[in-house]
C-alpha positions, 0 to 999 in steps of 0.5 A: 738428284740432290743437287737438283732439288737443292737448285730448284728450292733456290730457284722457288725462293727467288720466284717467290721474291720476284712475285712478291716484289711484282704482285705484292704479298698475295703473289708471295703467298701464292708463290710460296704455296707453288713452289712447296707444292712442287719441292715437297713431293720431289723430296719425298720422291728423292728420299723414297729412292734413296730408302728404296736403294739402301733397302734393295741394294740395287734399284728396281724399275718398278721402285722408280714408277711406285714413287714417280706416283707417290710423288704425283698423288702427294703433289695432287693433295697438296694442290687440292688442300691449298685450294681448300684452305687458302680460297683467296689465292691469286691464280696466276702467281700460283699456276706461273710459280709452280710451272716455273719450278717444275721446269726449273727442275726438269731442266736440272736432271737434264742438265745433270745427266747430259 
């Protein structure tokens, strides 16, 4: 799971210097803002596992659905505070960012388990 958050930090870097190049800096920033969006919660998922691991020796189901919805709740404020601070946000390169790499990373662990 390591690896797919790795890939998918490089993958949100390349997606914003595309943006950028295609969209100007706007873009970039919405990019930017995208991708932290949708790294920042996986790596508080990845390491809240990892805690989860080392404090129960063994994963728990329930351990897997607790963070699953940390994750979710992080990644709703974050996208709710970047509305709220950054009002001039160019939509599109934001929504197209943050769908890129979450796929990027749910095409990762798939890759990863198959």
């Amino acid at each position: 799971m390591g690896r797919a958050l790795l890939w998918q930090s490089v993958i949100a870097i390349l997606i914003v210097l595309i943006a950028a190049w295609i969209g100007g800096i706007p873009a970039g920033i919405a990019s930017i803002l995208a991708g932290l969006c949708s790294v920042i919660p996986n790596i508080f998922f990845y390491v809240g596992m990892l805690v989860a691991e080392k404090v129960f020796v063994r994963l728990k189901p329930a351990t897997f659905f607790v963070m699953e919805f940390v994750k979710v709740v992080i990644a709703m404020v974050l996208m709710i505070a970047t509305f709220w601070i950054y009002r001039d946000i160019n939509w599109i390169a934001y929504l197209i960012s943050f769908v890129l790499v979450v796929k990027v990373y749910i095409v990762l662990l798939l890759k990863a388990r198959g």
